[in-house]
ZALUMGU-780940 format. One record per atom (N, C-alpha, C, O, CB): x, y, z; atom name; residue in one letter; residue number from 1. Coordinates in steps of 0.02 Angstrom, whole numbers, plus 50000, padded with zeros to 5 digits. Glycine has a CB too. Layout:
N
[rec [X; Y; Z]; "CA"; "a"; NUM]
...
***
This chain:
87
[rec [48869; 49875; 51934]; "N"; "x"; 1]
[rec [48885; 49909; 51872]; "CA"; "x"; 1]
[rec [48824; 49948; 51849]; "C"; "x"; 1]
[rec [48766; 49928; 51857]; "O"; "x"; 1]
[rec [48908; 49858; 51817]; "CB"; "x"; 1]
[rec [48841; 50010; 51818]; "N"; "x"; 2]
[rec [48774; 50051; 51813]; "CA"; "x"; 2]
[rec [48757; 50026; 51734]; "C"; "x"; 2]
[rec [48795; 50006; 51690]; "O"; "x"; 2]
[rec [48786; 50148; 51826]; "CB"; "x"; 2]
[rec [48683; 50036; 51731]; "N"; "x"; 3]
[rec [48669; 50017; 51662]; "CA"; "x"; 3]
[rec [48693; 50059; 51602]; "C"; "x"; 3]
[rec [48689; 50120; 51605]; "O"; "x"; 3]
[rec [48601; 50015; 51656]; "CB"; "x"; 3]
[rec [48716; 50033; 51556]; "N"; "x"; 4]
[rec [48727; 50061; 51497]; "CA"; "x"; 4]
[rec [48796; 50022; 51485]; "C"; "x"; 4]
[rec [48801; 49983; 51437]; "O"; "x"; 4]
[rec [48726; 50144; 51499]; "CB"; "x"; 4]
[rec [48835; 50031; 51517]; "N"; "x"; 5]
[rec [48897; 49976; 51551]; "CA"; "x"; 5]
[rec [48899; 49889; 51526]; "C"; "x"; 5]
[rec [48863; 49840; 51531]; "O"; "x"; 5]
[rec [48879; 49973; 51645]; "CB"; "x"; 5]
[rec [48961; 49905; 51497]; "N"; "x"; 6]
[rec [48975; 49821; 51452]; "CA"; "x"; 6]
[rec [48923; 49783; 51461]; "C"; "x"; 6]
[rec [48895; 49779; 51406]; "O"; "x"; 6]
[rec [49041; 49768; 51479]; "CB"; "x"; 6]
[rec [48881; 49739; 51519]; "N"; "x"; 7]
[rec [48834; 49669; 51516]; "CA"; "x"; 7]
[rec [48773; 49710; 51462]; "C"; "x"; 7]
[rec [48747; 49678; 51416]; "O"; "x"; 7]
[rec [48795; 49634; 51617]; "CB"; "x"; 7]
[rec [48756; 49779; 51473]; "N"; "x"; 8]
[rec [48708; 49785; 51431]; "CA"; "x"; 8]
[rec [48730; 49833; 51359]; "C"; "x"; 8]
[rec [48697; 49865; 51317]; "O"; "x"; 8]
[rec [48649; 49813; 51475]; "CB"; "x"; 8]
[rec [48774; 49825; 51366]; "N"; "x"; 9]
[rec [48808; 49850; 51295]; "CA"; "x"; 9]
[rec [48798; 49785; 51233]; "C"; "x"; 9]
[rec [48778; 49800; 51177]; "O"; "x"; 9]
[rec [48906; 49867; 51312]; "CB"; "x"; 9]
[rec [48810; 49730; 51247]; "N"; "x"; 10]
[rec [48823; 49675; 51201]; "CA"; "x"; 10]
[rec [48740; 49655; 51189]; "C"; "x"; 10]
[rec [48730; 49601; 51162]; "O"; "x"; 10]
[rec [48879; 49607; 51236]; "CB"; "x"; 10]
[rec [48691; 49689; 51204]; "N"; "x"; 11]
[rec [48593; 49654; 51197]; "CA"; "x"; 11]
[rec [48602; 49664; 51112]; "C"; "x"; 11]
[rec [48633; 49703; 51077]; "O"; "x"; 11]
[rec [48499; 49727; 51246]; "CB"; "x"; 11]
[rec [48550; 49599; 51096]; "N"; "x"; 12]
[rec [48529; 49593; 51028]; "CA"; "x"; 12]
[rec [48518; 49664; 50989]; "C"; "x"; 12]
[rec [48511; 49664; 50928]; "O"; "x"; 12]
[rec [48463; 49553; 51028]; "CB"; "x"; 12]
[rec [48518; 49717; 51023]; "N"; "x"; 13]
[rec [48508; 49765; 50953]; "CA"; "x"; 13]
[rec [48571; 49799; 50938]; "C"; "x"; 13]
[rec [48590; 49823; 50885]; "O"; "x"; 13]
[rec [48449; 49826; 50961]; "CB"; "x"; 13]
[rec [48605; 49796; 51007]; "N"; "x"; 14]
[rec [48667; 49830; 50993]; "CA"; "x"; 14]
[rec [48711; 49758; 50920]; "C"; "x"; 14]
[rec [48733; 49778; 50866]; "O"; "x"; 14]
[rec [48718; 49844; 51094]; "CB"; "x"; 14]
[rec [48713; 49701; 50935]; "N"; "x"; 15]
[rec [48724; 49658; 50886]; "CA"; "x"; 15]
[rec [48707; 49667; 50821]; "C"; "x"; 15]
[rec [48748; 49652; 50778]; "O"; "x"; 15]
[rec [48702; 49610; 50902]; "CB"; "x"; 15]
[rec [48659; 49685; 50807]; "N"; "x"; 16]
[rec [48621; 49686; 50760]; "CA"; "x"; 16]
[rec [48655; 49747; 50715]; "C"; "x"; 16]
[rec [48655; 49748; 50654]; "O"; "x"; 16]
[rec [48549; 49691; 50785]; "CB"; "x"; 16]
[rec [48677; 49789; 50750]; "N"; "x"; 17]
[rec [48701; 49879; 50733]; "CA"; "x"; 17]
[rec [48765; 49849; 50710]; "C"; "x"; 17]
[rec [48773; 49828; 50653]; "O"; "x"; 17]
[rec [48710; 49952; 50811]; "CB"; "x"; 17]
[rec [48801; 49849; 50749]; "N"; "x"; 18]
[rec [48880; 49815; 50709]; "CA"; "x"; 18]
[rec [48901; 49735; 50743]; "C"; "x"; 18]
[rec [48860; 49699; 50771]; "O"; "x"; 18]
[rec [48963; 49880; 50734]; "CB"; "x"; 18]
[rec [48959; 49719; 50736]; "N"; "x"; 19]
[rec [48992; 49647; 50781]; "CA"; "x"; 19]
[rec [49030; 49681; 50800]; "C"; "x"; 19]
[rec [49038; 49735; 50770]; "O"; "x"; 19]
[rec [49024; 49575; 50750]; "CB"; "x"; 19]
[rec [49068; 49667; 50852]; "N"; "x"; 20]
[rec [49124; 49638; 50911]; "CA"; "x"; 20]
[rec [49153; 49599; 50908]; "C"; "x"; 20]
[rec [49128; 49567; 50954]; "O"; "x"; 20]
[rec [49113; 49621; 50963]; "CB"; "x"; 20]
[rec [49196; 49565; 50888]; "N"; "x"; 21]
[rec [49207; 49481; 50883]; "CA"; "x"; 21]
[rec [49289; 49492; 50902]; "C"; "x"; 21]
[rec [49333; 49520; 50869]; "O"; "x"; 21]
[rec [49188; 49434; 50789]; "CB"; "x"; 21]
[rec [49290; 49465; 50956]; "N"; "x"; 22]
[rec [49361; 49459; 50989]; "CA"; "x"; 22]
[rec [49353; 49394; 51035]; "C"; "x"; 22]
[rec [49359; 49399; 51097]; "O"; "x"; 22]
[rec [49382; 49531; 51038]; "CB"; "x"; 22]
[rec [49335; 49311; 50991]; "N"; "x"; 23]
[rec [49330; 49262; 51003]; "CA"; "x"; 23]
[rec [49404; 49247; 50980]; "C"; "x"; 23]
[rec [49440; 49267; 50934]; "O"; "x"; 23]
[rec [49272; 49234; 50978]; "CB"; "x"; 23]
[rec [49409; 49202; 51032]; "N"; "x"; 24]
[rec [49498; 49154; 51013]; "CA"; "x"; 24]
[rec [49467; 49102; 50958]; "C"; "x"; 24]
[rec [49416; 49067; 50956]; "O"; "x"; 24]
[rec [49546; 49090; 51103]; "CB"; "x"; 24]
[rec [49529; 49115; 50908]; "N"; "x"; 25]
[rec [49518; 49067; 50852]; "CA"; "x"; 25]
[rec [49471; 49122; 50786]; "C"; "x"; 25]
[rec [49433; 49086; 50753]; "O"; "x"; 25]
[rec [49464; 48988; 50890]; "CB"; "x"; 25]
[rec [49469; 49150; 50777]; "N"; "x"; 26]
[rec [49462; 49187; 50748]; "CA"; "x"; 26]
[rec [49502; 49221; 50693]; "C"; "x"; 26]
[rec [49561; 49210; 50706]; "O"; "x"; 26]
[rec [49448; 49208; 50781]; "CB"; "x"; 26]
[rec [49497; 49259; 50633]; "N"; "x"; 27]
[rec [49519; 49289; 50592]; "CA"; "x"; 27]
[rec [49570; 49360; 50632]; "C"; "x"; 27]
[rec [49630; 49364; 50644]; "O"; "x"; 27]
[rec [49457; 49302; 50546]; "CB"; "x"; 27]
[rec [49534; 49391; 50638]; "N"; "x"; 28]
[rec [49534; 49456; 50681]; "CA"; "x"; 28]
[rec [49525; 49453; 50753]; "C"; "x"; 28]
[rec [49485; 49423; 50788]; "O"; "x"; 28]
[rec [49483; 49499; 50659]; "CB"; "x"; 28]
[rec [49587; 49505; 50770]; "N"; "x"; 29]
[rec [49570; 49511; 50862]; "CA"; "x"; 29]
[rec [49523; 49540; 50856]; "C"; "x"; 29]
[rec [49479; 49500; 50871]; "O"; "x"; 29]
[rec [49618; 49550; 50920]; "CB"; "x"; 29]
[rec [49494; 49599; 50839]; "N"; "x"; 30]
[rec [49424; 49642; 50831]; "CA"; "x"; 30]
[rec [49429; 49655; 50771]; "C"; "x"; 30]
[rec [49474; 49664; 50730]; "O"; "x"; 30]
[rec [49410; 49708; 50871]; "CB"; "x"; 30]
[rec [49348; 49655; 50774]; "N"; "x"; 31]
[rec [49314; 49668; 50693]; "CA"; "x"; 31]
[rec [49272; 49713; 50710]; "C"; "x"; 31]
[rec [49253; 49694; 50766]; "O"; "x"; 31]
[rec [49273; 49604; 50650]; "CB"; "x"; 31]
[rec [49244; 49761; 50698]; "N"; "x"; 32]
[rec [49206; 49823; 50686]; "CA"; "x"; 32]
[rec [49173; 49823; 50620]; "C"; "x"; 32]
[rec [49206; 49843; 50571]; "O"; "x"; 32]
[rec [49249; 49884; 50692]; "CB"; "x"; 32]
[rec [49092; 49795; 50610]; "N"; "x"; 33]
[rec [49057; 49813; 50557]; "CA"; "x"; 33]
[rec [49006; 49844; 50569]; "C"; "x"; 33]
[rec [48967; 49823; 50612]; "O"; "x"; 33]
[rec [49043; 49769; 50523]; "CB"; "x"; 33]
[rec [48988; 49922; 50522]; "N"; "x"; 34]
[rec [48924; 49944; 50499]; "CA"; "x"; 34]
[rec [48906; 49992; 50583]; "C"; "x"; 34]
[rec [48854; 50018; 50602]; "O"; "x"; 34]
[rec [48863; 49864; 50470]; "CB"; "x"; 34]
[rec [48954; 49988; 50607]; "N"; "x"; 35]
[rec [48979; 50032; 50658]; "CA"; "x"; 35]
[rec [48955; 50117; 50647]; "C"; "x"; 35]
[rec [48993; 50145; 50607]; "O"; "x"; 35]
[rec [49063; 50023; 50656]; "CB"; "x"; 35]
[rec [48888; 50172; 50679]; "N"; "x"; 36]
[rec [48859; 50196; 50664]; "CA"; "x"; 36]
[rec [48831; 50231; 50724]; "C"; "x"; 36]
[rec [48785; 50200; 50751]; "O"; "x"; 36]
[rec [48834; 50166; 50627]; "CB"; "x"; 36]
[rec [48855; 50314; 50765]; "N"; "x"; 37]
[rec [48818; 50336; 50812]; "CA"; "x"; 37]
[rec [48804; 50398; 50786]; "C"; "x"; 37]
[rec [48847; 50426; 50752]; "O"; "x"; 37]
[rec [48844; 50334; 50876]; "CB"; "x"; 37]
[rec [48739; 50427; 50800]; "N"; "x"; 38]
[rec [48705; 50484; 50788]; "CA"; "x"; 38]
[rec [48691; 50506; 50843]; "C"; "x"; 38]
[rec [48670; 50465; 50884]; "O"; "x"; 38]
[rec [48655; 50481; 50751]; "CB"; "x"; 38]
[rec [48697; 50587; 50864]; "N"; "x"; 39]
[rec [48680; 50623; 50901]; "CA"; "x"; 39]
[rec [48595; 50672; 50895]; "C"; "x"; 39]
[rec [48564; 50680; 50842]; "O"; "x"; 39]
[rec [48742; 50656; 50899]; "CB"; "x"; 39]
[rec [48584; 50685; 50928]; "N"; "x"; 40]
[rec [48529; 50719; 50897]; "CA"; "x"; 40]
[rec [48485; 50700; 50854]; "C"; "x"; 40]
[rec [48502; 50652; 50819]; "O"; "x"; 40]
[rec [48545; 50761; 50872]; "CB"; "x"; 40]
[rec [48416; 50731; 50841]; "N"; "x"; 41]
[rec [48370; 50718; 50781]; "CA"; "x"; 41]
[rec [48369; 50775; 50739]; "C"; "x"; 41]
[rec [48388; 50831; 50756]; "O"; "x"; 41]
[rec [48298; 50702; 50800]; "CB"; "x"; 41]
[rec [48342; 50756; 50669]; "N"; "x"; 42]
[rec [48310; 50810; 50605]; "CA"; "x"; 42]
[rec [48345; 50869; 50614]; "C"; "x"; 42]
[rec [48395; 50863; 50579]; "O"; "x"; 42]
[rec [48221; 50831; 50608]; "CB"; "x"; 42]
[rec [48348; 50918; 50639]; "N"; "x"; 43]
[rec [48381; 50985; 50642]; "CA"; "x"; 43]
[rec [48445; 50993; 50667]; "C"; "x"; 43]
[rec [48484; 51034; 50643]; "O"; "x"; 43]
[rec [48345; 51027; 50676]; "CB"; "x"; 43]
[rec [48465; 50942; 50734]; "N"; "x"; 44]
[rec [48483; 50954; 50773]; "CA"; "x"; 44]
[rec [48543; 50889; 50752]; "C"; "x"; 44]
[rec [48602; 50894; 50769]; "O"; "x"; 44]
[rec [48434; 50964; 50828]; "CB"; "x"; 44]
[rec [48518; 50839; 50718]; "N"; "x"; 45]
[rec [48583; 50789; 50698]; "CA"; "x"; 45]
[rec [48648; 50798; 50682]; "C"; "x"; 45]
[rec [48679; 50839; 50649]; "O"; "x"; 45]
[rec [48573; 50759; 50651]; "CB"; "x"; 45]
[rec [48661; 50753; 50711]; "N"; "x"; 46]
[rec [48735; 50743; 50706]; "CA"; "x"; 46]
[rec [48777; 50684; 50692]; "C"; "x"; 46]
[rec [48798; 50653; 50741]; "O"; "x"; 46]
[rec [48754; 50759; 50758]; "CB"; "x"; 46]
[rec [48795; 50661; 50628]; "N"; "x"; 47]
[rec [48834; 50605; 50620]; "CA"; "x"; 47]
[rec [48903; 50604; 50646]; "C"; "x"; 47]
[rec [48949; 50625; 50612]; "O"; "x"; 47]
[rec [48836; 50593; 50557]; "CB"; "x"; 47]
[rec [48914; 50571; 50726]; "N"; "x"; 48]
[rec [48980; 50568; 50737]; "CA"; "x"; 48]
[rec [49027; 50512; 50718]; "C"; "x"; 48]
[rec [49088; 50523; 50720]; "O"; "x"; 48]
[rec [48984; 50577; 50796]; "CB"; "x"; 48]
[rec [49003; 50448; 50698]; "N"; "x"; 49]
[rec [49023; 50402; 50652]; "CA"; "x"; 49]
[rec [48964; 50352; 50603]; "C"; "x"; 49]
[rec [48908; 50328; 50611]; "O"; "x"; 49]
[rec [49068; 50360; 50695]; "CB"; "x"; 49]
[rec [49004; 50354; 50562]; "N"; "x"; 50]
[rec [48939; 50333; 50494]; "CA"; "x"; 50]
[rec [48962; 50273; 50473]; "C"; "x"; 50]
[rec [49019; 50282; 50454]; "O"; "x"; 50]
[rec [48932; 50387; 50416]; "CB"; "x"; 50]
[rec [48945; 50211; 50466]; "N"; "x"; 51]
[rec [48969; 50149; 50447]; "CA"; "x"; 51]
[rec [49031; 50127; 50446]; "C"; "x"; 51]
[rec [49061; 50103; 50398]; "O"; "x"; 51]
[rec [48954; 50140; 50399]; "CB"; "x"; 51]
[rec [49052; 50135; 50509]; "N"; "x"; 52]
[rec [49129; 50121; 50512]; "CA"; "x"; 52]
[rec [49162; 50036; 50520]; "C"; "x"; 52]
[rec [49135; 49996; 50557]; "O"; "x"; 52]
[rec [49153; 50165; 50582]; "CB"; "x"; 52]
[rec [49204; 50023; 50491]; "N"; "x"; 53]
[rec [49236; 49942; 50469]; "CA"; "x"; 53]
[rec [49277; 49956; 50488]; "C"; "x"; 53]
[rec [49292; 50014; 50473]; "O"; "x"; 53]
[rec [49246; 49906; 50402]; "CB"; "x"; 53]
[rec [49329; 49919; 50534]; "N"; "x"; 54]
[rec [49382; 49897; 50528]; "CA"; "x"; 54]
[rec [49403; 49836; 50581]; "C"; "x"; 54]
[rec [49364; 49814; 50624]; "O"; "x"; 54]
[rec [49419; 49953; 50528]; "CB"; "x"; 54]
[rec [49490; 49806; 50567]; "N"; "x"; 55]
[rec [49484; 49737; 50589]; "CA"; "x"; 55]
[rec [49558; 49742; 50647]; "C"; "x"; 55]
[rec [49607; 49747; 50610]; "O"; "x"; 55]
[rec [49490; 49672; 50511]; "CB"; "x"; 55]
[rec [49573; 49742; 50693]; "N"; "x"; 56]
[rec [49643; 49736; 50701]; "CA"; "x"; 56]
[rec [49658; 49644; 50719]; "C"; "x"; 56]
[rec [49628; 49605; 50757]; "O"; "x"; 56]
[rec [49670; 49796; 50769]; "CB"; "x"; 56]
[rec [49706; 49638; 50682]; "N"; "x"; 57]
[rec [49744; 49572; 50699]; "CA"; "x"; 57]
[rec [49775; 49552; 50762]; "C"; "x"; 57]
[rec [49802; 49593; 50799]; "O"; "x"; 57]
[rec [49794; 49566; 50658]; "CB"; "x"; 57]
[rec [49772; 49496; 50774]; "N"; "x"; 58]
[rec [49827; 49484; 50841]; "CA"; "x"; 58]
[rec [49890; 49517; 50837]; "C"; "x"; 58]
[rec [49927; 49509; 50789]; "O"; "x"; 58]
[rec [49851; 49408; 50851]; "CB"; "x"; 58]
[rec [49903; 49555; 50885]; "N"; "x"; 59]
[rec [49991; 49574; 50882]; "CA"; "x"; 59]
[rec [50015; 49631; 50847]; "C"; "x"; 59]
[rec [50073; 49651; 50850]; "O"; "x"; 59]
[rec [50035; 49519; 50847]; "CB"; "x"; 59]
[rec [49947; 49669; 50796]; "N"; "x"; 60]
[rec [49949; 49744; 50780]; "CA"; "x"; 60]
[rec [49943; 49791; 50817]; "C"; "x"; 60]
[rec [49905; 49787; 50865]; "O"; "x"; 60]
[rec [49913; 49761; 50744]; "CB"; "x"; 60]
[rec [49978; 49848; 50805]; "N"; "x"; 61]
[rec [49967; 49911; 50823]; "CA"; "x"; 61]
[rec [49928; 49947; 50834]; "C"; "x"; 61]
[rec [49955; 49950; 50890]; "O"; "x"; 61]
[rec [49982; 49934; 50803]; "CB"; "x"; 61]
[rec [49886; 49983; 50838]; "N"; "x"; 62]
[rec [49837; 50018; 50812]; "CA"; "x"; 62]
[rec [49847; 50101; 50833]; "C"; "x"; 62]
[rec [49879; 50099; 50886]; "O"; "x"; 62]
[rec [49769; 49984; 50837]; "CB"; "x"; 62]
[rec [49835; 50170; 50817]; "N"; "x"; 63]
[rec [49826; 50221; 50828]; "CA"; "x"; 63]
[rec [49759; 50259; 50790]; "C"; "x"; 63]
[rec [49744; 50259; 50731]; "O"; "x"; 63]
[rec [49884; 50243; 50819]; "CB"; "x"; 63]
[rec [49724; 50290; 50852]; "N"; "x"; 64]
[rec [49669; 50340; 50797]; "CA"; "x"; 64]
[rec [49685; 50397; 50828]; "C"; "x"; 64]
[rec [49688; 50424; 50883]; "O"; "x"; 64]
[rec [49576; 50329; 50795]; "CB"; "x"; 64]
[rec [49697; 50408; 50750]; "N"; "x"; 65]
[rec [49718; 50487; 50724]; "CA"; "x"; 65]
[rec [49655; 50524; 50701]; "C"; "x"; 65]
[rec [49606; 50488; 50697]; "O"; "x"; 65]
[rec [49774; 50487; 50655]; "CB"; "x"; 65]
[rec [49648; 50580; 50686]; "N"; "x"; 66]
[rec [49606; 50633; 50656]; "CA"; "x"; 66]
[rec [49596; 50704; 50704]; "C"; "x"; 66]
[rec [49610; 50724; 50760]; "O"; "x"; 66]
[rec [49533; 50599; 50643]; "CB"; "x"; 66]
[rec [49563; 50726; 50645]; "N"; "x"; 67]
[rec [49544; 50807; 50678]; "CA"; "x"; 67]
[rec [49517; 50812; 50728]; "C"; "x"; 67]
[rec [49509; 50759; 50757]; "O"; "x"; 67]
[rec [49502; 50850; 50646]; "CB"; "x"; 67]
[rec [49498; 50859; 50754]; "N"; "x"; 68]
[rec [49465; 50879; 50819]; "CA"; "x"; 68]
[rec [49395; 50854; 50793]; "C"; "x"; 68]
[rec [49377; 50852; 50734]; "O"; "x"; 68]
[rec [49471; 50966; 50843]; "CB"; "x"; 68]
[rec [49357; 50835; 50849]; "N"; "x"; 69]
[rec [49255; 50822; 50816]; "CA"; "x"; 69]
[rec [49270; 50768; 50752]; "C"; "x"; 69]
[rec [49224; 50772; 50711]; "O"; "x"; 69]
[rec [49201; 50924; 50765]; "CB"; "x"; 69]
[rec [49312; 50728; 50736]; "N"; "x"; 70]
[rec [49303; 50673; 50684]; "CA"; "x"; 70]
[rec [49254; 50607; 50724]; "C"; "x"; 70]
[rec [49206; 50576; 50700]; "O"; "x"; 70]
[rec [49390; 50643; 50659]; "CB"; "x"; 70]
[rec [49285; 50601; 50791]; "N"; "x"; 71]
[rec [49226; 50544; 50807]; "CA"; "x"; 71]
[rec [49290; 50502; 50847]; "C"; "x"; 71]
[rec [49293; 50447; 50821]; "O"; "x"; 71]
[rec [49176; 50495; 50725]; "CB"; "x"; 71]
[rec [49326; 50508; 50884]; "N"; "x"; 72]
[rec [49395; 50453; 50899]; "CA"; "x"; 72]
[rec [49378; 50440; 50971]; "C"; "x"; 72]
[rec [49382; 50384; 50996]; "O"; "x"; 72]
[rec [49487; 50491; 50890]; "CB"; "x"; 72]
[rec [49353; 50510; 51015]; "N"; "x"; 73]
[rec [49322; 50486; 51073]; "CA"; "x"; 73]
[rec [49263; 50449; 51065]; "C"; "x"; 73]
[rec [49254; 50410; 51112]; "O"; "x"; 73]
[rec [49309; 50535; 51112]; "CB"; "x"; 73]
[rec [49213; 50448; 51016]; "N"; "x"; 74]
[rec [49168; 50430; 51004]; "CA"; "x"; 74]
[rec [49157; 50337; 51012]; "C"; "x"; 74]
[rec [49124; 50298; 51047]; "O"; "x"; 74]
[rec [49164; 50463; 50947]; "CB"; "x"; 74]
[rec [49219; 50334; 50941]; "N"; "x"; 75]
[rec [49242; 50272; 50933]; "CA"; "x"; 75]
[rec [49258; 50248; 50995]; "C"; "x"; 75]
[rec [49216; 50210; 51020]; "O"; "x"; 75]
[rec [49295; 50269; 50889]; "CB"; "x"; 75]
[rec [49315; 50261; 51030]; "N"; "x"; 76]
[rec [49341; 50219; 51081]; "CA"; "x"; 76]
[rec [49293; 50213; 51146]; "C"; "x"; 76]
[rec [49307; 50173; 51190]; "O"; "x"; 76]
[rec [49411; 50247; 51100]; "CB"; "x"; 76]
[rec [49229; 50259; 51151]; "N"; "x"; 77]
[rec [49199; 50259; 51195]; "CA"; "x"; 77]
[rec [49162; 50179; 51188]; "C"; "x"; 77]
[rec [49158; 50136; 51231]; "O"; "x"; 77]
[rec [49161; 50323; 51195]; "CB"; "x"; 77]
[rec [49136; 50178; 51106]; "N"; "x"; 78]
[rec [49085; 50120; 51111]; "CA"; "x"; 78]
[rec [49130; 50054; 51109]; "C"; "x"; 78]
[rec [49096; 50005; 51125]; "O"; "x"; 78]
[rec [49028; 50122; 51046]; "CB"; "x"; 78]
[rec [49188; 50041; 51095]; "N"; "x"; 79]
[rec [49239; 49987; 51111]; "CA"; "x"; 79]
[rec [49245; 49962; 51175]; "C"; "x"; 79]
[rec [49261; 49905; 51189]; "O"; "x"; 79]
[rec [49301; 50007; 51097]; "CB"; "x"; 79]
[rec [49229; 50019; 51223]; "N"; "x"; 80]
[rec [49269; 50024; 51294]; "CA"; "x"; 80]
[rec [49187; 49999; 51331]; "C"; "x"; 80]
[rec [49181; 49978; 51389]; "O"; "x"; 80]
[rec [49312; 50126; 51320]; "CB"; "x"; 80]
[rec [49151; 50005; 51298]; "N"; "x"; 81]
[rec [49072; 50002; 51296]; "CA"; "x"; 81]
[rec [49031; 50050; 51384]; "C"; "x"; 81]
[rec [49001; 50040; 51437]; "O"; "x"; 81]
[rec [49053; 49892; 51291]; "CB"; "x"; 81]
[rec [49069; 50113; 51329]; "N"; "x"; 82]
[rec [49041; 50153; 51396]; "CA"; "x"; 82]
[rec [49000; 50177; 51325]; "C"; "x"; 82]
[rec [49031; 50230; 51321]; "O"; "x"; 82]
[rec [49098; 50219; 51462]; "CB"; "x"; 82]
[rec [48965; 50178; 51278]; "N"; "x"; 83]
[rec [48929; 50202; 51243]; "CA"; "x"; 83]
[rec [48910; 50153; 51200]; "C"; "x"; 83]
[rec [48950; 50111; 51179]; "O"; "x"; 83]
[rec [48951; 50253; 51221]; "CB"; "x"; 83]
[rec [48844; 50154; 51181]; "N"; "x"; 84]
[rec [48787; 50116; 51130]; "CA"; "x"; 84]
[rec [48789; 50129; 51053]; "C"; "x"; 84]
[rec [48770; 50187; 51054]; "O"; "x"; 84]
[rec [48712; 50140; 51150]; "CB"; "x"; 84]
[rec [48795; 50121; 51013]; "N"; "x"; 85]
[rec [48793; 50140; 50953]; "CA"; "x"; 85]
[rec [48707; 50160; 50951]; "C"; "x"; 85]
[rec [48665; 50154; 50995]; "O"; "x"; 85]
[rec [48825; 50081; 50900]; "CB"; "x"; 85]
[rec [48703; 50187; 50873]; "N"; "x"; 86]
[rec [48639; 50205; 50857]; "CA"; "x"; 86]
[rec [48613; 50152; 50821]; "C"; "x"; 86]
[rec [48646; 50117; 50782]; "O"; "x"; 86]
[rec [48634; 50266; 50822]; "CB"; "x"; 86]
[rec [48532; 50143; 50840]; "N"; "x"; 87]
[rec [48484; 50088; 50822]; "CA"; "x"; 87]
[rec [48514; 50086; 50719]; "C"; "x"; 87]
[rec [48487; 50046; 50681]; "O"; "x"; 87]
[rec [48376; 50121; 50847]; "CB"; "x"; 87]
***
């Protein structure tokens, strides 16, 4: 597996940035907190998601919707943990 790739997706800082929690016995099938990737620096930045929360339950639905450039590939990239959130 090449690095960047799920085993090193889950390291203490990525933890630290938001949770994951899709433990059995749990509240929530996934929980998403404080969820946060930036592109670029100072001039060149780019907020493609900014403190994002949310929870899906066992046995819900889910769809992400939005505009073009809202952040949905973004999102599902770091779920799928082909992408890192920002420190």
């Amino acid at each position: 597996m090449s690095p960047g790739l799920c085993p090193d997706f889950f390291d203490a800082r990525v933890k630290s940035s938001y949770e994951l929690n899709t433990h059995l016995g749990s509240m929530s099938f996934l929980e998403v907190k404080g969820l946060t990737k930036v592109y670029g620096s100072e001039e060149t930045k780019v907020v493609a998601l900014d403190n994002v929360n949310f929870s899906v339950e066992k046995g819900e639905f889910v769809a992400v919707t939005g505009a073009s450039g809202s952040g949905k590939s973004t999102l599902l990239a770091m779920l799928g943990g082909v992408d890192k959130p920002s420190a």
